[in-house]
C-alpha positions in Angstrom: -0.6 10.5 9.8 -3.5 8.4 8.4 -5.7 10.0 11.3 -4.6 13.4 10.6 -5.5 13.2 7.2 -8.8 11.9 7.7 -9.4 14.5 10.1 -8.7 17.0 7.8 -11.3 16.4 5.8 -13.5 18.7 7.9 -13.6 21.4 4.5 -16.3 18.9 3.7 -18.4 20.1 6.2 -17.6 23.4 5.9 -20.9 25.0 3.9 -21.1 28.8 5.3 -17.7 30.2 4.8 -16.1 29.7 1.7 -12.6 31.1 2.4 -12.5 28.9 5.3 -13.7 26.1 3.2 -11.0 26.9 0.4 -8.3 26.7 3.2 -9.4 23.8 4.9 -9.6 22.3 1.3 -5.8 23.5 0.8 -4.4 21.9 4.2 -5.8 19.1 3.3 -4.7 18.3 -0.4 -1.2 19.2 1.2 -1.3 16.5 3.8 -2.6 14.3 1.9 0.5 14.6 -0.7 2.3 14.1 2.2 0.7 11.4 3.2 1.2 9.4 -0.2 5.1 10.2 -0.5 5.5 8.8 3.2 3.7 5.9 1.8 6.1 5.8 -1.4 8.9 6.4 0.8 8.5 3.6 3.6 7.1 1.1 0.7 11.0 1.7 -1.3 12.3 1.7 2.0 11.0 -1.9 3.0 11.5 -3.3 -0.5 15.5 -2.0 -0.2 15.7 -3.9 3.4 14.0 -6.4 1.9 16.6 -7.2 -0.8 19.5 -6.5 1.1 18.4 -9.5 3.4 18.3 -11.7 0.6 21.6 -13.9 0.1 24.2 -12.9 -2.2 25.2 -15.7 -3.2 22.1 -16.9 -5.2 21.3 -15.3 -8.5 18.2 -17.3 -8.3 16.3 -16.0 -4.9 13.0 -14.7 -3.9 13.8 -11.3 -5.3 14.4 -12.3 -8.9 11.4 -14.3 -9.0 9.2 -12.2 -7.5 10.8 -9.2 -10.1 10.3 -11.4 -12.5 7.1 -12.9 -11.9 8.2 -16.5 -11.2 7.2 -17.1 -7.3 5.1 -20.0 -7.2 1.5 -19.3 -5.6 -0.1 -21.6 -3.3 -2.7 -24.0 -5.9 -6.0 -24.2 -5.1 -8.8 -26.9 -5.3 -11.0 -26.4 -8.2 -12.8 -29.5 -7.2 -14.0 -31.4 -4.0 -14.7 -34.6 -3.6 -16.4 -36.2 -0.6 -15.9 -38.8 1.4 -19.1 -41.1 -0.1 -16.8 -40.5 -3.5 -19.8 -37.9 -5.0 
C-alpha cells in the first residue's frame, strides 16, 4: 500500500493539464486516507492481540504499566570512567 501511495504522487509532476492534475491530486488524497486507517486499524489490531496475550491472572502486567506509564526503561551511563581511573 505504502508503494502505491507513493506512487501516486505523480499529480506532483503533473504541470500541463490541470484537470488531470486535479484528479491525480484526488486519487491520491483518497489512498492516502486509506492508507492511514489501515495503519489505525492494524496498530488497534496488534495492541488488542497484544493484550489478550497478557496473563489474566496479574492485575499488575506489562499492559498496566505500560497504560499507565510505569515500565521501567533501560538506565543509561551519564558518566564513564576509564580504566587509568580519569
Amino acid at each position: 500500500m505504502r508503494k502505491r501511495i507513493h506512487a501516486l504522487r505523480i499529480y506532483q509532476r503533473t504541470t500541463n493539464n490541470n484537470d488531470l492534475r486535479e484528479r491525480r491530486k484526488n486519487q491520491y488524497h483518497d489512498g492516502k486516507l486509506q492508507y492511514q486507517a489501515a495503519i489505525k486499524r492494524e496498530k488497534f489490531k496488534s495492541w488488542k492481540e497484544f493484550c489478550n496475550l497478557t496473563s489474566a491472572t496479574n492485575p499488575w502486567n506489562a499492559v498496566y504499566k505500560l497504560a499507565s506509564n510505569k515500565a521501567k526503561r533501560s538506565q543509561s551511563l551519564t558518566t564513564l570512567q576509564k580504566s587509568d581511573n580519569h
